[in-house]
N, C-alpha and C positions, 0 to 999 in steps of 0.2 A: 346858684340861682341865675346869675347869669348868663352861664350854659346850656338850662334850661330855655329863658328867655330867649335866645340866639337860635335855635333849636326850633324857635318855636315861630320865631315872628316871618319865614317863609309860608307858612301855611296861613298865617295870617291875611297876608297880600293874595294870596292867592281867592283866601275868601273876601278879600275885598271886591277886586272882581266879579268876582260870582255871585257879591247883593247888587253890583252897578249891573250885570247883566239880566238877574231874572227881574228885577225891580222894572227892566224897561220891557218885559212881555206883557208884564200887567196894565201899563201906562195907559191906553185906550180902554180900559174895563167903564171908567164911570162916563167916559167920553161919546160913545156909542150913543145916545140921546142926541148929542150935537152934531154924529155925524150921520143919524138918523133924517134930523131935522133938516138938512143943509144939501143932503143928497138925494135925499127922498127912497128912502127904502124901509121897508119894516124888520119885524123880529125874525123871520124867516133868514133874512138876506144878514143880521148880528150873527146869527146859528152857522150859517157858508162859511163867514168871517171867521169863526172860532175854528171852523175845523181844519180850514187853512192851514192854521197856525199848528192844530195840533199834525197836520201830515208833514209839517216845515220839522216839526220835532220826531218825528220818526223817522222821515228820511235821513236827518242827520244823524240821528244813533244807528241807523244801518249803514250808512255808509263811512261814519268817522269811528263809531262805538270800540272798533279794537285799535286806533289808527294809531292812538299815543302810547301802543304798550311797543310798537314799532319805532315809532319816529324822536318818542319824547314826549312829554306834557304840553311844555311851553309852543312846540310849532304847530299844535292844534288850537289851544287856549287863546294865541294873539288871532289866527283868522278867526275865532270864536267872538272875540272881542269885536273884530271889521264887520262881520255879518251883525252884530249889533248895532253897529255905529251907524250901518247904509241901512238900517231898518228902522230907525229914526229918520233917515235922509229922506228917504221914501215918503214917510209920514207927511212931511214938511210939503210936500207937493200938494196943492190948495185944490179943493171941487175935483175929488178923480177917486173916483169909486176903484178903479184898476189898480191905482198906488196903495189905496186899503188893505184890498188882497196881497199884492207887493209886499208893502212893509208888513204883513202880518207873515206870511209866508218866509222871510227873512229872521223876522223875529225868532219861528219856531226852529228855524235852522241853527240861530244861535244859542236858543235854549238845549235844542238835542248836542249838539257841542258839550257844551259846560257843564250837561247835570251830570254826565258820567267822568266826560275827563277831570273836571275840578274838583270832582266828590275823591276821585282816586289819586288826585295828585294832592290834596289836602291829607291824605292817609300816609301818602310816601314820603312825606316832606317831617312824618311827626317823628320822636324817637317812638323806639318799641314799646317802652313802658308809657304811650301815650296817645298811642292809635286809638283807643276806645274814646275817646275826648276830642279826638281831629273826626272822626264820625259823628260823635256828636255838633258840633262845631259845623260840618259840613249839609248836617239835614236841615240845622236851625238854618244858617247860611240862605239855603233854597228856600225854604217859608216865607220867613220873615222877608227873604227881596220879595217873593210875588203878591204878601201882602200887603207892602209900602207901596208897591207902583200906582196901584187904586188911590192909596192917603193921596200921595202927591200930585198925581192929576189932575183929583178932583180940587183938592185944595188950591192949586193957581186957578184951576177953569171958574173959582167961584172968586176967589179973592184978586187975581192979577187978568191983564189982561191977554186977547190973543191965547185962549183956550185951547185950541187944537195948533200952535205953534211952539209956545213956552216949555210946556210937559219934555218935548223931545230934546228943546235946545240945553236944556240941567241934565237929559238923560246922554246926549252927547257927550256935555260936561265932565259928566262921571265916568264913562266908559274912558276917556282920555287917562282919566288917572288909578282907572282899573290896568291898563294897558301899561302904563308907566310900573304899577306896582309888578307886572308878572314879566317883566324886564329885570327887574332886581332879583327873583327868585330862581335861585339853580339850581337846573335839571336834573329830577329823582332818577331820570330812564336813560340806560346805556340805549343807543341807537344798534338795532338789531340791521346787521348787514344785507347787502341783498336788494334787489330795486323795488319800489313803492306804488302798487297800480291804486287809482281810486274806482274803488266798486263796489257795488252792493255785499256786504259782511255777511258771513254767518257768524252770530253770536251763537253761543255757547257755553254753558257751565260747566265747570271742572266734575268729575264725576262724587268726590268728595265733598263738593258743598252744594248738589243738591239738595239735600235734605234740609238742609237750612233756607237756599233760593225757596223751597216749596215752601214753608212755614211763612217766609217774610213774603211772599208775593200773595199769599192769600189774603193777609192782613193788608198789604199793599193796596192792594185790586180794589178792597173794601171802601180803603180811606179814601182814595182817587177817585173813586165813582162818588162818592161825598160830596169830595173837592168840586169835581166837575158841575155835578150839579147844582152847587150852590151858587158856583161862580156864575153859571148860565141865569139863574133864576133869579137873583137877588136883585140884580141891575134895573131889570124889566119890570119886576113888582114892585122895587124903589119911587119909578119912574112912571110906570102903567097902572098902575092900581093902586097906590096911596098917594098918586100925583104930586110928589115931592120934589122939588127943580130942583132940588142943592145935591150937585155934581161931590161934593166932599160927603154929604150923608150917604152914598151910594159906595163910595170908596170905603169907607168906616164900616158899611154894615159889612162889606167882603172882607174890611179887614181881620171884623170877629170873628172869622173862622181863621184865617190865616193866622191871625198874631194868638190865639189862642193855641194851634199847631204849635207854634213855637214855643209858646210855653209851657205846651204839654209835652216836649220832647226834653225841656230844661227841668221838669219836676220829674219825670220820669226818669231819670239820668240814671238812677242809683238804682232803682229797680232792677228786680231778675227781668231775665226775657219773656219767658212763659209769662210774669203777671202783666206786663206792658201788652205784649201782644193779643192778651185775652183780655185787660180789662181796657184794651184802649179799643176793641172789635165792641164789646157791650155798651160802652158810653156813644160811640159812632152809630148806634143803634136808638138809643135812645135820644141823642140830642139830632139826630136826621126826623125822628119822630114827632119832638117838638118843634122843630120847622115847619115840617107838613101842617100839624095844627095851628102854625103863626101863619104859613098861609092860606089856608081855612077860613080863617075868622078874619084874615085882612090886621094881625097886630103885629106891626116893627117890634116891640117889646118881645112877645113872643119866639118870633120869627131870631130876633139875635139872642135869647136864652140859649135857644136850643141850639145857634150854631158855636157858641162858646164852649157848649156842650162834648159836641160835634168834634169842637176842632181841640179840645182837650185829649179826644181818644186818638184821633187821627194821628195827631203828633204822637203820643205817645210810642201808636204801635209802626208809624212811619221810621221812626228812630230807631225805635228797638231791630227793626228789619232793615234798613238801610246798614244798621252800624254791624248786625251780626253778618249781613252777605259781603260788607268790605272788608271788615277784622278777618275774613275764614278765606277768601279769594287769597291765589298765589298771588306775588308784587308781580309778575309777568304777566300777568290775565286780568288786574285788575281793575283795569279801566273797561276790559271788555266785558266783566261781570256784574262791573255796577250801569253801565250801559246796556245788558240785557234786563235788568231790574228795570232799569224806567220804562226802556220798552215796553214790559207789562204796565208799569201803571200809568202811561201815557194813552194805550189804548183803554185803560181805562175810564181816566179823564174825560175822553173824546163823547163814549157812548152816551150817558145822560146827555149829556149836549146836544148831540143832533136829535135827539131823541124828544126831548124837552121843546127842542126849536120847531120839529115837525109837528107835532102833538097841536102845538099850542096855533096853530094854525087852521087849524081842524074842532079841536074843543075849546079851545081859550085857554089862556095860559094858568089860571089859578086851579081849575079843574085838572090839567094837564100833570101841572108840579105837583099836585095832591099826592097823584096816582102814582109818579115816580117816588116821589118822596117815601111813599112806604113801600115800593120795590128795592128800595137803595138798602131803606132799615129790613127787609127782609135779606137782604146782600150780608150784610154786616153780620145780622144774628145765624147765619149762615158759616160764615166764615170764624165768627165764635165756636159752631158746634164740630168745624174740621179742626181748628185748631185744636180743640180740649182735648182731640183723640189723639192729635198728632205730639203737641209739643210734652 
C-alpha cells in the first residue's frame, strides 16, 4: 500500500498545479460586469476578450505541445506555472483595457501549457496498472479548476473587498505552491539529445491511434462548443437579462456545467467507452436544449437544469476520450498527442464565442443564444450519429 501511495503522490502535485493553473483562466468569468462597468465597454468587446484568451491557448499548444516529450515535463510545466503567475500580475494593473487583453492572453498561454503537458505527465508519473485513473484524475483535474475559478472570483467580488484585486492576489497564492509542488516531482522524460529551437510545431497522431483521436475528438468538439457556449452566454444573461448583481450567482451558474463535467467524468469512470462517448454526446444534446428554452423564457431554474444536464454528458464523453487518446499514445509522443486533442477542442470552445459575441450585437443576445443553442444540440446529435457508426 505504501508503494502504491509513493507511486502515486507525483501525479498528485502535478495535478495540484494544474487546478491552481486552470482555476486562474476562469478568474475574470463573473468579473467582466465590473470590468465592463469601470472601463466602458460592452458585450462585444467580453467576446475580443475571450478569444484572446483562447489564441493565448493555441499558440501555446503550437508551439510548446511536443516540447516536453523533448525536454522533460517539469522545464515546460514551471514556465507554465510563470506565464500564470504574470497573467495575474497583469490583471493587478487598475483602469487599462490593454492589461485585460495582456493578462488574458498570458492566461491562454498558460493554459495551452498545462492542458497537454500536465495531462501527459500525470499519465507518466502513474504505475501501468494505473494510467487509466491518472486520466481520469487528469480530465477531472482541468474541469473542476476552470469551474472553481468563476466560484471564487465571484465569491470575494461579493463578499470581500477590492473585487478586481483579491481574485488574483489567492490565484498568485496558489500558483506559488503549484510551483513548489512540481519541484518535488521527478522527471518521467529522459531529455532527447540534440539542440531545441522554439517554433511553431506540427502536431501529429501516431498512425495507430488515429482511430481512436477520431472517435474522442468528435465527442470532444461536441462538448467544447457546449462548454464555450455556455461560458460565453451565462455571464451576460446573469447580468443582462435577469439583472442579478451577485457576482458569485454568476460564478455558480458556470459552475453548473463545469462541476457537473466533473462529476460526469467521476460517474462515468467505469463505464465502457462506446457507452460514455455515445451517451455523454445524447445528454449534451439534450441538456444544451434545455438551456436554449431557459433562455427562451428568461428562467435561471431552467437555464441550470439543463446545464447540469449538459455538463453531465460532456464529462462523461470528455473523459472517456481524453483517457482513451493518453492510455493508446506512445510515452514519447505523448504530450504531443494530448496536446493535438485540445488543439481541436480549443478551437472548439472559441467558435460559439465569437459567434454568440457577434450575433448578439446585431439581434440581441437572447434571440442570438436561442439560435446557437440549438445549433450546438444539433452539433452533439450529430456527433452521436458518427459515433454510433464508428465506435
Amino acid at each position: 500500500m505504501d508503494q502504491v501511495r509513493t507511486r502515486t503522490a507525483p501525479g498528485l502535485l502535478v495535478a495540484l498545479a494544474f487546478l491552481a493553473t486552470m482555476l486562474g483562466t476562469t478568474l475574470p468569468t463573473p468579473l467582466y460586469p465590473i470590468y465592463q462597468q469601470e472601463l466602458g465597454f460592452g458585450g462585444l468587446m467580453v467576446t475580443v476578450v475571450f478569444a484572446t484568451y483562447a489564441v493565448g491557448v493555441l499558440a501555446a499548444l503550437l508551439l510548446f505541445g511536443r516540447l516536453s516529450d523533448r525536454i522533460g515535463r517539469r522545464p515546460v510545466l514551471l514556465p507554465g506555472l510563470a506565464l500564470a503567475a504574470a497573467s495575474s500580475l497583469v490583471f493587478l494593473v487598475p483602469d487599462s483595457l490593454p492589461a485585460l487583453f495582456v493578462g488574458r492572453l498570458l492566461s491562454g498561454l498558460s493554459a495551452g501549457v498545462f492542458t497537454g503537458v500536465a495531462t501527459a505527465a500525470i499519465v507518466d508519473l502513474a504505475p501501468p496498472e494505473g494510467r487509466a485513473r491518472a486520466g481520469l484524475l487528469a480530465a477531472a483535474v482541468n474541469m473542476l479548476g476552470l469551474g472553481l475559478g468563476p466560484v471564487l472570483a465571484g465569491a470575494l467580488a461579493d463578499l470581500a473587498p477590492l473585487p478586481l484585486v483579491l481574485p488574483y492576489l489567492v490565484h498568485l497564492g496558489l500558483v506559488a505552491v503549484g510551483a513548489v509542488a512540481v519541484l518535488f516531482v521527478p522527471e518521467p522524460v529522459v531529455r532527447q539529445p540534440g539542440p531545441v529551437r522554439l517554433e511553431v510545431q506540427r502536431l501529429s497522431v501516431p498512425a495507430d491511434v488515429r482511430p481512436v483521436f477520431v472517435r474522442a475528438g468528435i465527442a470532444g468538439f461536441a462538448g467544447f462548443s457546449v462548454l464555450g457556449f455556455f461560458t460565453a452566454v451565462s455571464p451576460l444573461f446573469v447580468s443582462g437579462v435577469l439583472r442579478e448583481p451577485s457576482h458569485l450567482l454568476s460564478g455558480l451558474v458556470v459552475f453548473s456545467l463545469l462541476g457537473s463535467s466533473t462529476a460526469g467524468q467521476l460517474l462515468s469512470a467505469r463505464l465502457p467507452l462506446r457507452t460514455s462517448l455515445l451517451g455523454g454526446c445524447l445528454a449534451l444534446a439534450a441538456g444544451i436544449a434545455v438551456v436554449g428554452a431557459g433562455l427562451a423564457t428568461s428562467s435561471l431554474a431552467v437555464l441550470v437544469a439543463g446545464a447540469v444536464v449538459a455538463g453531465l454528458g460532456q464529462g462523461a464523453s470528455f473523459r472517456a476520450g481524453l483517457q482513451s487518446v493518453t492510455g493508446t499514445a506512445p510515452a514519447e509522443r505523448r504530450s504531443e498527442v494530448s496536446s493535438s486533442f485540445f488543439l481541436l477542442l480549443y478551437v472548439a470552445i472559441s467558435i460559439p464565442v465569437i459567434g454568440v459575441g457577434a450575433g448578439a450585437q446585431v439581434f440581441g443576445l437572447v434571440p442570438t443564444a436561442v439560435v446557437f443553442a440549438g445549433l450546438v444540440a444539433l452539433l452533439a446529435l450529430g456527433a452521436f450519429t458518427s459515433l454510433l457508426r464508428r465506435v
